[in-house]
C-alpha positions in Angstrom: -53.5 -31.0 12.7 -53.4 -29.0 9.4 -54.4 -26.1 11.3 -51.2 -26.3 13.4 -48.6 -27.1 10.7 -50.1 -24.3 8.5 -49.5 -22.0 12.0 -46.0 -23.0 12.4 -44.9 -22.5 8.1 -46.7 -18.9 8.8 -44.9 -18.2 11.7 -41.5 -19.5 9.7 -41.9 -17.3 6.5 -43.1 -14.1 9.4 -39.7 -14.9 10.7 -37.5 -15.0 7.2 -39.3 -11.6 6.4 -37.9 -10.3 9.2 -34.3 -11.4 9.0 -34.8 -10.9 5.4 -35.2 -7.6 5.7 -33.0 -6.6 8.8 -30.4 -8.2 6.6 -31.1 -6.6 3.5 -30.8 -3.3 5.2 -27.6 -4.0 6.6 -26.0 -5.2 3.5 -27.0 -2.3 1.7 -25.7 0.5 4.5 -22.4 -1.7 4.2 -22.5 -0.7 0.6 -23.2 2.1 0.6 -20.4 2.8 3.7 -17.7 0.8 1.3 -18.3 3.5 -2.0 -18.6 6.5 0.3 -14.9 5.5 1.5 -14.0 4.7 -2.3 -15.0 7.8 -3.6 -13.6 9.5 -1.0 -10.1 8.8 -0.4 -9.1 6.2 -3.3 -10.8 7.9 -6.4 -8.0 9.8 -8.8 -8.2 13.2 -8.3 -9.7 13.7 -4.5 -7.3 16.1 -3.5 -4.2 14.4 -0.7 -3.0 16.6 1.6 0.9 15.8 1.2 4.0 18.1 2.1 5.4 19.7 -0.7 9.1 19.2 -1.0 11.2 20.7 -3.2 15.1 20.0 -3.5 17.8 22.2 -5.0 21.3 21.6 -5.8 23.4 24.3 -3.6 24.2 27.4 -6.3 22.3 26.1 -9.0 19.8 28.1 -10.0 16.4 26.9 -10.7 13.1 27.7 -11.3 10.2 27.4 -8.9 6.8 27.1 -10.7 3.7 27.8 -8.3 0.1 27.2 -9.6 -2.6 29.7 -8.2 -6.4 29.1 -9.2 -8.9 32.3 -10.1 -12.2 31.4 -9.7 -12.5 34.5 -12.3 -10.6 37.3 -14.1 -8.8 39.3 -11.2 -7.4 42.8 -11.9 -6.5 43.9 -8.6 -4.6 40.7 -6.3 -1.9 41.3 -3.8 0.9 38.6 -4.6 3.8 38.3 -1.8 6.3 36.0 -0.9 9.0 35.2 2.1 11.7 33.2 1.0 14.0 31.2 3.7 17.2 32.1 4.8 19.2 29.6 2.8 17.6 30.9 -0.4 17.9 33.9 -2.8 16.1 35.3 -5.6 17.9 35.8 -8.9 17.3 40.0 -9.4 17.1 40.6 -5.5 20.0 39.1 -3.5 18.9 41.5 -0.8 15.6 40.3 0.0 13.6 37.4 1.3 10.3 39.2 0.7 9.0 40.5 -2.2 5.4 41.8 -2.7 3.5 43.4 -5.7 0.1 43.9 -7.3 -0.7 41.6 -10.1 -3.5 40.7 -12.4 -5.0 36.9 -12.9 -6.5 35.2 -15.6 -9.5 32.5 -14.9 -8.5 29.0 -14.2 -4.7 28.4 -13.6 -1.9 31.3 -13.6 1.8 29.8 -12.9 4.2 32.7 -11.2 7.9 30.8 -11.8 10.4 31.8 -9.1 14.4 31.8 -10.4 16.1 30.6 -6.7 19.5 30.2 -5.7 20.1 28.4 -2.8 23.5 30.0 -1.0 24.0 27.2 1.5 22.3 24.1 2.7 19.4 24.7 4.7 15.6 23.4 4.7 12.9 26.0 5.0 9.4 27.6 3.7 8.6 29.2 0.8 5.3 30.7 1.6 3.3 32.6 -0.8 0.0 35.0 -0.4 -2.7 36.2 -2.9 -4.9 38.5 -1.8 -8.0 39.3 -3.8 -11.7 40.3 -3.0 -11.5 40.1 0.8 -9.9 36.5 0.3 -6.2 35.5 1.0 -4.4 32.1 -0.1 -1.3 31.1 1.6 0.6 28.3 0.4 3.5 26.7 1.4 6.4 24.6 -0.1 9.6 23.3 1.6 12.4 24.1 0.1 15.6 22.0 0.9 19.3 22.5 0.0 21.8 19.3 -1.3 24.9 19.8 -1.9 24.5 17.3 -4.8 20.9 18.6 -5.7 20.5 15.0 -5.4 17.1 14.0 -2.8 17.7 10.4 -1.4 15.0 8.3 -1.4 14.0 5.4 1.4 14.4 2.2 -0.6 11.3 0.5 -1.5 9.5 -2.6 0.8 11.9 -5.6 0.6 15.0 -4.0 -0.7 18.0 -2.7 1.0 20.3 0.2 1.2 
């Protein structure tokens, strides 16, 4: 009789182990899934892709500030730009594209951009550097108010 009962609370606990462990495993992938999905898209500083808009007040000029990154010092990049129809650049009322040769320091060089827009209008500014073999295009909307003023959707639970 205590042979039996001793067989049964050893095939119980044989049982538990594996359960145990089946479940152990599965809690920890489940972890580890939850802070691979943190890091990755809630974390400050994991890059977003969002559109860039920008919004100018119609013949206002303003300044458009661009970042570009150097891995390293650069003495011989290719900078060019297109600008959209609606827009102008103070200095060269004749031309939408502009390119030149340029130096860059490592880390973060700004190139600021005095625009006019001439009428309303919504379009790309898109920018190239060229260095080592390599080329960076980047784009930004540009859109025309005639206020200068962007309108935005009013937040969850209020009304227009």
């Amino acid at each position: 009789m205590f042979s039996a009962v001793r067989q049964r609370y050893a095939e119980r606990i044989l049982k538990r182990q594996r359960f145990g462990f089946a479940s152990g495993f599965a809690t920890a992938v489940v972890a580890g899934l939850m802070i691979w999905i943190t890091a990755t898209l809630f974390l400050p500083g994991t890059p977003i892709d969002q559109p860039r808009i920008l919004v100018l007040g119609l013949d206002q000029p303003q300044t458009v500030r661009l970042l570009f990154e150097a891995p390293a010092a650069i003495e011989q990049a290719s900078l060019s730009i297109h600008l959209p129809e609606h827009l102008r650049l103070q200095g060269y009322p004749d031309q939408r594209e502009l390119s030149w040769q340029t130096s860059l320091q490592p880390g973060q060089n700004i190139l600021a951009l005095p625009v006019q827009a001439i009428r309303q209008g919504q379009g790309e500014l898109v920018t190239r550097l060229s260095f080592g073999g390599e080329t960076q295009t980047h784009r930004v909307t540009l859109k025309t108010r005639l206020d200068g003023v962007f309108n935005l959707p009013p937040a969850r639970g209020q009304s227009a």
